[in-house]
HTML snippet that shows the backbone in 3Dmol.js (N, CA, C, O; Angstrom):
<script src="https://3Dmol.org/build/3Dmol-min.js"></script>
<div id="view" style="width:600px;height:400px;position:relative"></div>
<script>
const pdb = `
ATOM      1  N   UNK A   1     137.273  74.769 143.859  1.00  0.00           N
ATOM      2  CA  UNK A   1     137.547  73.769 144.871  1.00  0.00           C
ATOM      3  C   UNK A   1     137.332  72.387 144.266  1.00  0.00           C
ATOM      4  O   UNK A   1     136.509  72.133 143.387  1.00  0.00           O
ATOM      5  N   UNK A   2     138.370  71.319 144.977  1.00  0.00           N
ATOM      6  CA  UNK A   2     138.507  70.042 144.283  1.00  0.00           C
ATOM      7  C   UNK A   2     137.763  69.156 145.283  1.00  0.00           C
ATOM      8  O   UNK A   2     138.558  68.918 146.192  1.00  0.00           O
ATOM      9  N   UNK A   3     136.736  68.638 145.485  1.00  0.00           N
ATOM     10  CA  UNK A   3     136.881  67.218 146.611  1.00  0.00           C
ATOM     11  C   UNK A   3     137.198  66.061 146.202  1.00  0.00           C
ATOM     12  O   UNK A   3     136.636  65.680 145.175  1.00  0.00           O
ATOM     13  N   UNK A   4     138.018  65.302 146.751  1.00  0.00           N
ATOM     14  CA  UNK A   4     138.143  64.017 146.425  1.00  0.00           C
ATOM     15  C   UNK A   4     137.184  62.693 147.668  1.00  0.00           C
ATOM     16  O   UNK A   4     137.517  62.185 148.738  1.00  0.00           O
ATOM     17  N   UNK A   5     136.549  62.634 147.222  1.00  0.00           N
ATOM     18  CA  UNK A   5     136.358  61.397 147.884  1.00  0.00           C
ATOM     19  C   UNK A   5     136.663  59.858 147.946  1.00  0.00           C
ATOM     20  O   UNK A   5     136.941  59.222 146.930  1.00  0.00           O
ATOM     21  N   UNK A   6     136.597  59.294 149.202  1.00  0.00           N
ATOM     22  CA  UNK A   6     136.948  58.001 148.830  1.00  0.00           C
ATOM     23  C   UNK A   6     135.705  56.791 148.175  1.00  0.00           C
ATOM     24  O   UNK A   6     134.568  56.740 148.643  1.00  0.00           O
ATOM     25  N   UNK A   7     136.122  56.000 147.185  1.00  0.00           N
ATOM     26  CA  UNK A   7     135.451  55.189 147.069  1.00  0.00           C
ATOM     27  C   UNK A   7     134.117  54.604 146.659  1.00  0.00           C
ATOM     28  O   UNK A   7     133.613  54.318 145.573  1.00  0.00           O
ATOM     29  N   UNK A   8     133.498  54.485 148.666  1.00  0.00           N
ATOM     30  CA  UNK A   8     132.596  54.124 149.098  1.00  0.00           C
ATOM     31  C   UNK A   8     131.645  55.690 149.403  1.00  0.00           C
ATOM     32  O   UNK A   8     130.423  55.543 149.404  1.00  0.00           O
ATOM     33  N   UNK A   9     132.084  56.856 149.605  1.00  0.00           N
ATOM     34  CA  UNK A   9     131.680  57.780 149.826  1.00  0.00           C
ATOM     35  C   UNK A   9     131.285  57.869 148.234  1.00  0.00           C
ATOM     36  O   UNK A   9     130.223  57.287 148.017  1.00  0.00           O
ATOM     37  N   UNK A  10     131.788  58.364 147.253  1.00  0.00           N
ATOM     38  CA  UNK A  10     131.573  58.247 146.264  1.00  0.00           C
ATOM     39  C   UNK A  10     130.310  57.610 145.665  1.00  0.00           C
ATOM     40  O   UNK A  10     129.343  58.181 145.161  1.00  0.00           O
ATOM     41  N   UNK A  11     130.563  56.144 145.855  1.00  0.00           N
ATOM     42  CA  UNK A  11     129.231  55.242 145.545  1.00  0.00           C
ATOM     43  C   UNK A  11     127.765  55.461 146.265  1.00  0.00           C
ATOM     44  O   UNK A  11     126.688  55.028 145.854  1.00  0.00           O
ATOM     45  N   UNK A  12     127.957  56.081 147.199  1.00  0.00           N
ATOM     46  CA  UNK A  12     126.668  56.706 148.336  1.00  0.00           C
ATOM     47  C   UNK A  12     126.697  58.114 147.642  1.00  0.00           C
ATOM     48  O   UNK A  12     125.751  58.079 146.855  1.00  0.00           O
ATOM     49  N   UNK A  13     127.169  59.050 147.565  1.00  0.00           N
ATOM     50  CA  UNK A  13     126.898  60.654 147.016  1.00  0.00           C
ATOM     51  C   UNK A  13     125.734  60.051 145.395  1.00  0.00           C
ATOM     52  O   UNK A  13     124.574  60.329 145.091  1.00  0.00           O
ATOM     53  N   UNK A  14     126.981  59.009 144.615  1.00  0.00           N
ATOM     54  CA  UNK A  14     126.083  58.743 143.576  1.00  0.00           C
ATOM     55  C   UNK A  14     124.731  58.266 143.542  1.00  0.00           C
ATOM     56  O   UNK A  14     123.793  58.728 142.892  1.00  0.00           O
ATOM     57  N   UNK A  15     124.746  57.155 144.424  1.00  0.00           N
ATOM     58  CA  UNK A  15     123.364  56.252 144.391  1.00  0.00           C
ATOM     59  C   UNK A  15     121.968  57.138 144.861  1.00  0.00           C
ATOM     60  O   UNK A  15     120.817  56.991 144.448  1.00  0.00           O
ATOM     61  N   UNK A  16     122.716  58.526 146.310  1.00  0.00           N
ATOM     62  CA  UNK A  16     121.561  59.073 146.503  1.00  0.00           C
ATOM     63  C   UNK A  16     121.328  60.133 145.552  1.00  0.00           C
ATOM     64  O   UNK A  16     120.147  60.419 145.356  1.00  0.00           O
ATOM     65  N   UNK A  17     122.416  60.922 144.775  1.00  0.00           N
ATOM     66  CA  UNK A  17     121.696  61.677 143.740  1.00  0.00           C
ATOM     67  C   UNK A  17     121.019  60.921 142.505  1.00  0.00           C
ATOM     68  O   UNK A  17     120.152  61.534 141.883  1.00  0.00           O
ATOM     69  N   UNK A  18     121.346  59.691 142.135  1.00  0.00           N
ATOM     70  CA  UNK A  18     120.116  59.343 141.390  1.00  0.00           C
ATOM     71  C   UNK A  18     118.732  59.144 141.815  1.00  0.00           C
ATOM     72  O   UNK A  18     117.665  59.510 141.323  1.00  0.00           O
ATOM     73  N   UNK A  19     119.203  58.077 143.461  1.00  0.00           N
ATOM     74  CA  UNK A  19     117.277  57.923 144.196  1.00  0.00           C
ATOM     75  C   UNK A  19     116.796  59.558 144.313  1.00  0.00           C
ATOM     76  O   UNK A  19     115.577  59.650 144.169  1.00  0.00           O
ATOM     77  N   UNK A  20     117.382  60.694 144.510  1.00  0.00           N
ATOM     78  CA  UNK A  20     116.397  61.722 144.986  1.00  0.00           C
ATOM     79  C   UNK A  20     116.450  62.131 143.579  1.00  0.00           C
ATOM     80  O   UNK A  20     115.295  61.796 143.317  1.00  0.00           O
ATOM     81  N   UNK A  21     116.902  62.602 142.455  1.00  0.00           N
ATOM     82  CA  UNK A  21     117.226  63.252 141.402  1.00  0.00           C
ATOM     83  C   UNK A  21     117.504  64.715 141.652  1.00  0.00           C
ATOM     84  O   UNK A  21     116.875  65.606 141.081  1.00  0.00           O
ATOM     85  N   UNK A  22     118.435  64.924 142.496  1.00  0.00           N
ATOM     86  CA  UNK A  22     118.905  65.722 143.097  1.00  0.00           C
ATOM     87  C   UNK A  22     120.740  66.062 142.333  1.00  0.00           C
ATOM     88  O   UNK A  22     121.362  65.101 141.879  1.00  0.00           O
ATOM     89  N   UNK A  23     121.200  67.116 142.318  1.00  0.00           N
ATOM     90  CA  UNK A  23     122.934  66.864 141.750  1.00  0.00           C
ATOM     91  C   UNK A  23     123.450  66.600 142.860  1.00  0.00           C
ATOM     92  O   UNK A  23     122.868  66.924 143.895  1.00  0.00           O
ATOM     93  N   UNK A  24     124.761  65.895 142.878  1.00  0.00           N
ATOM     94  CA  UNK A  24     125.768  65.387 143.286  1.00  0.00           C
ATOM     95  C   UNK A  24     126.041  66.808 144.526  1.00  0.00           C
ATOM     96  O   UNK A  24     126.064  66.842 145.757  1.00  0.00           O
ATOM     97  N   UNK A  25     126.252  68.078 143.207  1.00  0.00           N
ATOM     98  CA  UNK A  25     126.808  69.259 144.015  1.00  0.00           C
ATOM     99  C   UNK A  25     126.016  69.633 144.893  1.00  0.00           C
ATOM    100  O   UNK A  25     126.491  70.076 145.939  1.00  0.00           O
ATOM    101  N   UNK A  26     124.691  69.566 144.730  1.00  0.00           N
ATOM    102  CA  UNK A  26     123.172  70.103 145.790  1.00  0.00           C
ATOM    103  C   UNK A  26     123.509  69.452 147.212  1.00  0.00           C
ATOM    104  O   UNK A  26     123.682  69.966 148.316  1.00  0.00           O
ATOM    105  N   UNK A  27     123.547  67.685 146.622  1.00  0.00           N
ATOM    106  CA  UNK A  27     123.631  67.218 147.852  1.00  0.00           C
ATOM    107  C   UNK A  27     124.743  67.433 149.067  1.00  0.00           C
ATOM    108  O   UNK A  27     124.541  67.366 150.279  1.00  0.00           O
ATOM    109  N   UNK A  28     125.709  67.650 148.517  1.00  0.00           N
ATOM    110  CA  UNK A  28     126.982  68.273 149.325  1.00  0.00           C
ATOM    111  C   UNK A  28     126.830  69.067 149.834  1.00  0.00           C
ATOM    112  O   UNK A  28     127.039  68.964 151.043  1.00  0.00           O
ATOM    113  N   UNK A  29     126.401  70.310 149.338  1.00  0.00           N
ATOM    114  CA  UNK A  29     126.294  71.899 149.508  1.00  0.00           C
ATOM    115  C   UNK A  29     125.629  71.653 151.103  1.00  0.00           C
ATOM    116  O   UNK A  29     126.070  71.943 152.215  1.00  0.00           O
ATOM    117  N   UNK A  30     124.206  70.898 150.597  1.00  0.00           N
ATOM    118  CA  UNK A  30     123.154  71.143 152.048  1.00  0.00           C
ATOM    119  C   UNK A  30     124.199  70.353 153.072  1.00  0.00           C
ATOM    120  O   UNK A  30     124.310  70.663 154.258  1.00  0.00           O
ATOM    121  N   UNK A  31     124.922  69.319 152.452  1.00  0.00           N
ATOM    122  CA  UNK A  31     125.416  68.710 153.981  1.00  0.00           C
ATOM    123  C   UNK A  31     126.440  69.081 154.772  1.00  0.00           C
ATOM    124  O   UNK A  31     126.721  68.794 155.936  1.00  0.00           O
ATOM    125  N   UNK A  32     127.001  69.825 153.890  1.00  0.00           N
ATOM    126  CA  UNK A  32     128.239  70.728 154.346  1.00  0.00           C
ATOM    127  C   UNK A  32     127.551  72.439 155.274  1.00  0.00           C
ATOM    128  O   UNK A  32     128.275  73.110 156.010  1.00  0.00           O
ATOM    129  N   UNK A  33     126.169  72.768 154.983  1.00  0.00           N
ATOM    130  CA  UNK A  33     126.064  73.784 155.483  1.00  0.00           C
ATOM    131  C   UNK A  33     125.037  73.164 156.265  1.00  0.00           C
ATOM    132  O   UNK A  33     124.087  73.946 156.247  1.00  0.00           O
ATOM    133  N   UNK A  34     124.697  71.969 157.065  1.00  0.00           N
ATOM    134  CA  UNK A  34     124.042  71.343 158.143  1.00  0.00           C
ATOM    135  C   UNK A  34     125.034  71.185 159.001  1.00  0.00           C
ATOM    136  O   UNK A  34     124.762  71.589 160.131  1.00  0.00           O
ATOM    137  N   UNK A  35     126.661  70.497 158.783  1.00  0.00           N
ATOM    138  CA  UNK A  35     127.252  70.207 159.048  1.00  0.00           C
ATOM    139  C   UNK A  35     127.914  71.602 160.047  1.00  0.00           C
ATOM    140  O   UNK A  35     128.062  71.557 161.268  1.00  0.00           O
ATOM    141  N   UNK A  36     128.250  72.817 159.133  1.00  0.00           N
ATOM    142  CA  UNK A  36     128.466  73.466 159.622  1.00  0.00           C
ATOM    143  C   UNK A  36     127.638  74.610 160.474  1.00  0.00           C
ATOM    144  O   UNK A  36     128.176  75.585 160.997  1.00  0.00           O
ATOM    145  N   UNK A  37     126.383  74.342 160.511  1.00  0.00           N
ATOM    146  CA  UNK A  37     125.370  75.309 161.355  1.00  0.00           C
ATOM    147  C   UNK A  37     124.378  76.595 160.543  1.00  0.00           C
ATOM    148  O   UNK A  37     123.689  77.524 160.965  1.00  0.00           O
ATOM    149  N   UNK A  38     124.663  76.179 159.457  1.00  0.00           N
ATOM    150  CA  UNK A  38     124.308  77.076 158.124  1.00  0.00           C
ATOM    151  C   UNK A  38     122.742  77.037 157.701  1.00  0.00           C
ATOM    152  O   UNK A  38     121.892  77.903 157.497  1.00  0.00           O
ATOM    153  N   UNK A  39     122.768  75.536 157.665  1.00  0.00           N
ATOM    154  CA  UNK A  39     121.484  75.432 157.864  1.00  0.00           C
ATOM    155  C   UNK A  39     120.451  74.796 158.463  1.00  0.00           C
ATOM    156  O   UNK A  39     120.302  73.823 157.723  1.00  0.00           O
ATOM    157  N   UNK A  40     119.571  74.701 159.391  1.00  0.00           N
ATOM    158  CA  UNK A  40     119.308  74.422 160.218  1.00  0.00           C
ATOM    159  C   UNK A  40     118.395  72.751 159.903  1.00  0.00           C
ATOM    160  O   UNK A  40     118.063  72.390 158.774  1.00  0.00           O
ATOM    161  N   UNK A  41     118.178  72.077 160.966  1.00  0.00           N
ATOM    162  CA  UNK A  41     118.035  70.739 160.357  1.00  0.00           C
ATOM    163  C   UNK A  41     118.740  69.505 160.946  1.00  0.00           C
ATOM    164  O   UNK A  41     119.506  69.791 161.866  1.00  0.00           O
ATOM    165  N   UNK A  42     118.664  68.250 160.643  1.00  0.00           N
ATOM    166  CA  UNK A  42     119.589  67.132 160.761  1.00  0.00           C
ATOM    167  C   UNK A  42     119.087  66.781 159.215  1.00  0.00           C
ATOM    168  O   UNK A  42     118.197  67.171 158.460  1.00  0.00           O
ATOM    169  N   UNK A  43     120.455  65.567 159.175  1.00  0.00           N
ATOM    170  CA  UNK A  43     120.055  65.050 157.944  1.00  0.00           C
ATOM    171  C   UNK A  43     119.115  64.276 157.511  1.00  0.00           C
ATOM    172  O   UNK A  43     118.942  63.914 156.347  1.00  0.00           O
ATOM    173  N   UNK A  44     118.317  63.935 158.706  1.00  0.00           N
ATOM    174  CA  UNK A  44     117.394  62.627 158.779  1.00  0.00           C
ATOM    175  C   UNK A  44     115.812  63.641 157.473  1.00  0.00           C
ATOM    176  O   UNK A  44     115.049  63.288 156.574  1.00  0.00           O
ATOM    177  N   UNK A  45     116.142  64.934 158.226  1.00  0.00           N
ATOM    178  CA  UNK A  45     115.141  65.817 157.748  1.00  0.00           C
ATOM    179  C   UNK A  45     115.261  65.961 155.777  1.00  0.00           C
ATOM    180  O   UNK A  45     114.443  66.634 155.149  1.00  0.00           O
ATOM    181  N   UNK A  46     115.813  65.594 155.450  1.00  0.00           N
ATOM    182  CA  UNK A  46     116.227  65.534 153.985  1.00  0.00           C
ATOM    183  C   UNK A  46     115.355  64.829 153.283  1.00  0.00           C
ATOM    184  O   UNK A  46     114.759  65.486 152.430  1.00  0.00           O
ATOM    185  N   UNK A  47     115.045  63.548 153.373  1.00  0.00           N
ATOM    186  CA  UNK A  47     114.053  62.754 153.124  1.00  0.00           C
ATOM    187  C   UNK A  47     112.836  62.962 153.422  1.00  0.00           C
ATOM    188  O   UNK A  47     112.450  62.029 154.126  1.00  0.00           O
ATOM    189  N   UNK A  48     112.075  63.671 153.254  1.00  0.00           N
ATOM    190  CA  UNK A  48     110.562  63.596 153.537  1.00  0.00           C
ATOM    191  C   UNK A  48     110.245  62.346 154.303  1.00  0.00           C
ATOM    192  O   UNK A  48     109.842  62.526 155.452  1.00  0.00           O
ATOM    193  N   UNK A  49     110.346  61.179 153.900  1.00  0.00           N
ATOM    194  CA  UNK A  49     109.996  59.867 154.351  1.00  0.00           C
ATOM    195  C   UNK A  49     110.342  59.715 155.460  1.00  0.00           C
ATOM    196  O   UNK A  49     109.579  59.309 156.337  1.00  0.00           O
ATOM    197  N   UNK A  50     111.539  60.005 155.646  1.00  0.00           N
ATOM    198  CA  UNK A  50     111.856  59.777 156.855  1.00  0.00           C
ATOM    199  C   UNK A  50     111.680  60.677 157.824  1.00  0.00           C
ATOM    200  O   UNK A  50     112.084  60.454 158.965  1.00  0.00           O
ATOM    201  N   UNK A  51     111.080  61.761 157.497  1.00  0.00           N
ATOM    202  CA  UNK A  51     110.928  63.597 158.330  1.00  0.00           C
ATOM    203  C   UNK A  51     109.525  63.465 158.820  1.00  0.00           C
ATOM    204  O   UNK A  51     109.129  64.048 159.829  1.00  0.00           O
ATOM    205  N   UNK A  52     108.796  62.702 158.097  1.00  0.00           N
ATOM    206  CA  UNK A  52     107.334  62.178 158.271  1.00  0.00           C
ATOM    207  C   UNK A  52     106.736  60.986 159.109  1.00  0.00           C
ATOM    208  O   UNK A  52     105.594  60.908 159.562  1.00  0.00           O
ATOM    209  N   UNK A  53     107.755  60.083 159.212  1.00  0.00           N
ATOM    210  CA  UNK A  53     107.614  59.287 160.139  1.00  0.00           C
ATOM    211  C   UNK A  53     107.533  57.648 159.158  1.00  0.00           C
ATOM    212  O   UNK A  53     107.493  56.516 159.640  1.00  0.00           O
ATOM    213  N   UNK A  54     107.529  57.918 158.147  1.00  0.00           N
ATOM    214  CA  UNK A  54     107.200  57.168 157.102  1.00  0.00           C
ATOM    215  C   UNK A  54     108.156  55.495 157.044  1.00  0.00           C
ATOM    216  O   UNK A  54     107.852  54.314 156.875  1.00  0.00           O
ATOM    217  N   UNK A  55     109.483  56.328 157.309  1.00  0.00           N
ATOM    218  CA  UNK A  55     110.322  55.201 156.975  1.00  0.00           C
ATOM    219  C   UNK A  55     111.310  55.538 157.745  1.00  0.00           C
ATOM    220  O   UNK A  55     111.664  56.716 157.696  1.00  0.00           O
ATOM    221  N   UNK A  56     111.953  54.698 158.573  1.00  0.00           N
ATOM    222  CA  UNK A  56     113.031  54.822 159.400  1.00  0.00           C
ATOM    223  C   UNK A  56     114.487  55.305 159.083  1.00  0.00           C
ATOM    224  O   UNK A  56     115.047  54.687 158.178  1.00  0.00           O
ATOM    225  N   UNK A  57     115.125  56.225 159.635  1.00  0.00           N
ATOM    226  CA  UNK A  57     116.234  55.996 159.253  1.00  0.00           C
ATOM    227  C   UNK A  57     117.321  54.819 159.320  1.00  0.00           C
ATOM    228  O   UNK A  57     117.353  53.983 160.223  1.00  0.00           O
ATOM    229  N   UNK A  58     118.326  54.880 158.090  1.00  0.00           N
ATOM    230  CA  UNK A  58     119.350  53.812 158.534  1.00  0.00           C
ATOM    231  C   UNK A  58     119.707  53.758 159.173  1.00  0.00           C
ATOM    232  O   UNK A  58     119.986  54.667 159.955  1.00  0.00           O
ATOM    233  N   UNK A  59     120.045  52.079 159.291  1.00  0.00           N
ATOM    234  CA  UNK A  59     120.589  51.574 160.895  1.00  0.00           C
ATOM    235  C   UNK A  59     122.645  51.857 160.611  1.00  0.00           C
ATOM    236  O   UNK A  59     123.541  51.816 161.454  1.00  0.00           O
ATOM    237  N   UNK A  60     122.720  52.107 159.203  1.00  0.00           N
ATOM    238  CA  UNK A  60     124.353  51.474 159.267  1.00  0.00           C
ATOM    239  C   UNK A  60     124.420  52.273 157.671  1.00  0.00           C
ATOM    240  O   UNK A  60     123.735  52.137 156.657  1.00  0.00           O
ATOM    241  N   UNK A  61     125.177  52.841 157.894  1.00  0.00           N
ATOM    242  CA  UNK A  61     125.592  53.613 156.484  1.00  0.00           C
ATOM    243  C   UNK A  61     125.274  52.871 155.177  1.00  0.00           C
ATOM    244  O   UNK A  61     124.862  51.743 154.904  1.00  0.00           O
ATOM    245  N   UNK A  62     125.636  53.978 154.470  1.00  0.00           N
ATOM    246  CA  UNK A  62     125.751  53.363 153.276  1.00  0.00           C
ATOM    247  C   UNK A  62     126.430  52.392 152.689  1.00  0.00           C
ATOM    248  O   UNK A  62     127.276  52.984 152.019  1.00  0.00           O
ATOM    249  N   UNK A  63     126.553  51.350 152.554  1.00  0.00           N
ATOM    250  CA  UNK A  63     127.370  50.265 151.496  1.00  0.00           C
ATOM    251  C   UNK A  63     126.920  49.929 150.508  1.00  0.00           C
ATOM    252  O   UNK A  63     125.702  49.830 150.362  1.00  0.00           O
ATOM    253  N   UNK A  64     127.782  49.662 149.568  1.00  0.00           N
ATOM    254  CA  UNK A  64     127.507  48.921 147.718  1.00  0.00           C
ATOM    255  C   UNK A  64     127.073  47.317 148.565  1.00  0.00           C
ATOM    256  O   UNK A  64     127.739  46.645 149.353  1.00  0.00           O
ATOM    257  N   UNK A  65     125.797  47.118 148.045  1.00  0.00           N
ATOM    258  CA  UNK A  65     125.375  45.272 148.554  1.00  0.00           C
ATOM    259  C   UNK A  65     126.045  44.651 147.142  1.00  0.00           C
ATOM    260  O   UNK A  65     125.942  45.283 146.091  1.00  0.00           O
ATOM    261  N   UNK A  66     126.649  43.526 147.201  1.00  0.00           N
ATOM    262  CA  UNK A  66     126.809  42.901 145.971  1.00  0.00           C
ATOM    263  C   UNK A  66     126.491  41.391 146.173  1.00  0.00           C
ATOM    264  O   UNK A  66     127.020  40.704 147.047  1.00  0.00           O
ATOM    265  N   UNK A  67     125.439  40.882 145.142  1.00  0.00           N
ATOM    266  CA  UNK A  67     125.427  39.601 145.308  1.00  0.00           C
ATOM    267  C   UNK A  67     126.538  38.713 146.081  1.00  0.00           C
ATOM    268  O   UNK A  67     127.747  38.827 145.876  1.00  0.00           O
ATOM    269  N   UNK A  68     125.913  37.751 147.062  1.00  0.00           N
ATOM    270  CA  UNK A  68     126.678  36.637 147.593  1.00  0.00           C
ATOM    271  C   UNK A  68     126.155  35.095 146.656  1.00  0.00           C
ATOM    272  O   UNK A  68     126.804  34.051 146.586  1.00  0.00           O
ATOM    273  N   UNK A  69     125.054  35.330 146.136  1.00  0.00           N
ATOM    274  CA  UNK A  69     124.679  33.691 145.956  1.00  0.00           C
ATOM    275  C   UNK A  69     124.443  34.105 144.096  1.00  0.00           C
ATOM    276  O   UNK A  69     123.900  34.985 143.427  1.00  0.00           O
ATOM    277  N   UNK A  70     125.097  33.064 143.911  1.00  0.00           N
ATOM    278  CA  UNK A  70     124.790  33.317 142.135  1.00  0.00           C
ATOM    279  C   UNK A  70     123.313  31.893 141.667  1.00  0.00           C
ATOM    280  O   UNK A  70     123.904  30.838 141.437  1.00  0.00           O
ATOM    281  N   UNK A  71     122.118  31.750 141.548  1.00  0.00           N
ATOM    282  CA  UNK A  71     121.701  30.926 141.035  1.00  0.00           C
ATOM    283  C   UNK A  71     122.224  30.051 139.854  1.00  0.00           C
ATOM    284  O   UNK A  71     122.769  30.710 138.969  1.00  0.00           O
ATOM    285  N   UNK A  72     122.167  28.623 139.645  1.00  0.00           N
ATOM    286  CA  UNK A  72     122.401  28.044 138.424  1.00  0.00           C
ATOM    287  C   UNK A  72     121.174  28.298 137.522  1.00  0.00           C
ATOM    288  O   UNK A  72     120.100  28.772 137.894  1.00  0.00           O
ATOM    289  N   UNK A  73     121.549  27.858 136.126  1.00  0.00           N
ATOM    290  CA  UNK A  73     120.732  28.160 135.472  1.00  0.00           C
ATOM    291  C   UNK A  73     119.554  27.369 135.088  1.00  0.00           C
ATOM    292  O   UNK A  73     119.829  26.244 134.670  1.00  0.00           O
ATOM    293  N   UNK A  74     118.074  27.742 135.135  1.00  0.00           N
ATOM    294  CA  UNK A  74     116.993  27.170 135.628  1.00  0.00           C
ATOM    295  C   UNK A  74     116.474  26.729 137.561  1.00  0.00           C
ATOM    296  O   UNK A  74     115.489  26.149 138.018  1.00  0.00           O
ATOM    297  N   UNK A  75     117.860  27.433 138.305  1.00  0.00           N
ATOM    298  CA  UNK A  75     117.061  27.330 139.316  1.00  0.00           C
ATOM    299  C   UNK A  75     116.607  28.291 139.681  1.00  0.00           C
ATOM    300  O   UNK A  75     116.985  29.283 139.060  1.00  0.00           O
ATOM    301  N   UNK A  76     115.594  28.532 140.833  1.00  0.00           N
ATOM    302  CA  UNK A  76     115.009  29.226 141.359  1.00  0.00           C
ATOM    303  C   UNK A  76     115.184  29.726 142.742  1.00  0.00           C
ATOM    304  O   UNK A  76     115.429  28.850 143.571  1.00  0.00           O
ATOM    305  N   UNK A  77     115.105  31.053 143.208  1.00  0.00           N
ATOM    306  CA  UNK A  77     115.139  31.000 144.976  1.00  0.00           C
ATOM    307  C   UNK A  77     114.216  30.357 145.672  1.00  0.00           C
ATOM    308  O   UNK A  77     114.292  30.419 146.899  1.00  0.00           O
ATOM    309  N   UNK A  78     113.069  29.547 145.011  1.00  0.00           N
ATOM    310  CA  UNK A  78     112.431  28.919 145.731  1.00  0.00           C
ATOM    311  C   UNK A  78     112.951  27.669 146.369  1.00  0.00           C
ATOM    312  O   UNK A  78     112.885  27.246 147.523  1.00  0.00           O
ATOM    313  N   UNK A  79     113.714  27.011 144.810  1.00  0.00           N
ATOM    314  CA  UNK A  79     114.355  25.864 144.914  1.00  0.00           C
ATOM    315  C   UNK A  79     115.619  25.547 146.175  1.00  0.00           C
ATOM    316  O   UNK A  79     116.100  24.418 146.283  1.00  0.00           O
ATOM    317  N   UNK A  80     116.010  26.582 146.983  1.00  0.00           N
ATOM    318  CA  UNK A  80     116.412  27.292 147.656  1.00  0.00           C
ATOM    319  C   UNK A  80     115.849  26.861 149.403  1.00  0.00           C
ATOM    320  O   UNK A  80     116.459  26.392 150.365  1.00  0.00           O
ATOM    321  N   UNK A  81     114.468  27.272 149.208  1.00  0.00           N
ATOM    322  CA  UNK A  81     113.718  27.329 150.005  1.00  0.00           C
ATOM    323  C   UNK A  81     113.180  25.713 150.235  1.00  0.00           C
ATOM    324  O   UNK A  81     112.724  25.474 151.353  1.00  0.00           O
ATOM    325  N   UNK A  82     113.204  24.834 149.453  1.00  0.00           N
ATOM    326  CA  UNK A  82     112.746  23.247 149.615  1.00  0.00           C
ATOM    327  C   UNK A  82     113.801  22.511 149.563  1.00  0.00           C
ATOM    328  O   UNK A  82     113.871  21.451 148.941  1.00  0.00           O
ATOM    329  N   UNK A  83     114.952  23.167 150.402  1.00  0.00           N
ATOM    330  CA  UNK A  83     116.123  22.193 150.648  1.00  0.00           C
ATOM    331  C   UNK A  83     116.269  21.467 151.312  1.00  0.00           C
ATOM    332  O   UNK A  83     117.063  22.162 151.944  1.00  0.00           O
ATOM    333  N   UNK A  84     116.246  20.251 152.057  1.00  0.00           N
ATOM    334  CA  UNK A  84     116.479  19.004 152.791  1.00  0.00           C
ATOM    335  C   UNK A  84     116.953  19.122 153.799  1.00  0.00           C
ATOM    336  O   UNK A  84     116.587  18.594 154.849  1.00  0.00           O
ATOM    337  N   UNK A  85     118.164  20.092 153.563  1.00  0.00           N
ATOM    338  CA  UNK A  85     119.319  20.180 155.027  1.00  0.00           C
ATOM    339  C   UNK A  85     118.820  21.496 155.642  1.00  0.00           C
ATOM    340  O   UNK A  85     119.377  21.958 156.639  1.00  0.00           O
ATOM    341  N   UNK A  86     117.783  22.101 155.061  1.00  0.00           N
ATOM    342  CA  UNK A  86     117.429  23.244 156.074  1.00  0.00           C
ATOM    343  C   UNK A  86     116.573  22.904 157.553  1.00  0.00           C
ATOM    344  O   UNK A  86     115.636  22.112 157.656  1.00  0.00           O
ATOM    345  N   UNK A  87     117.068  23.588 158.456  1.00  0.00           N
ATOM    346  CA  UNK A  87     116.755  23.261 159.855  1.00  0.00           C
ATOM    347  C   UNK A  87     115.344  23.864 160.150  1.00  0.00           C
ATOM    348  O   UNK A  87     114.837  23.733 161.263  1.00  0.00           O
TER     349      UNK A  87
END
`;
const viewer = $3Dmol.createViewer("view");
viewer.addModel(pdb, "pdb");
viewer.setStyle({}, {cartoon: {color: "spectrum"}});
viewer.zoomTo();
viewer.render();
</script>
């Protein structure tokens, strides 16, 4: 069997098999047999952290964040923070 995914699905399958160090294929497998009643659970339960009370689940899927603000060079995010026109 082939899956193709799109994209952004892609970039989320990847990012969480590196944070858990888990394979790509593992992670599918369980979500496809949660999905289908196979195995018992939600996905929230996957994470310890979050099964524990530890850390909330997400509010909003997964997305790639990519910088919006590029610093010049030698400034600082503080420099940022002692701006004039801030309200």
């Amino acid at each position: 069997m082939n899956l193709r995914l799109g994209a952004e699905a892609e970039a989320a399958l990847r990012a969480e098999a590196q944070r858990t160090g888990r394979s790509q294929q593992d992670i599918l497998r369980e979500a496809i047999g949660k999905y289908l009643g196979l195995i018992p659970g939600q996905a929230g339960d996957v994470d310890p952290l979050i099964a524990r009370g530890k850390v909330a689940s997400p509010r909003v899927p997964f997305r790639d964040v990519r910088p919006r603000l590029r610093l010049r060079s030698g400034e600082s995010s503080l420099d940022l923070l002692d701006r004039d026109d801030r309200i």
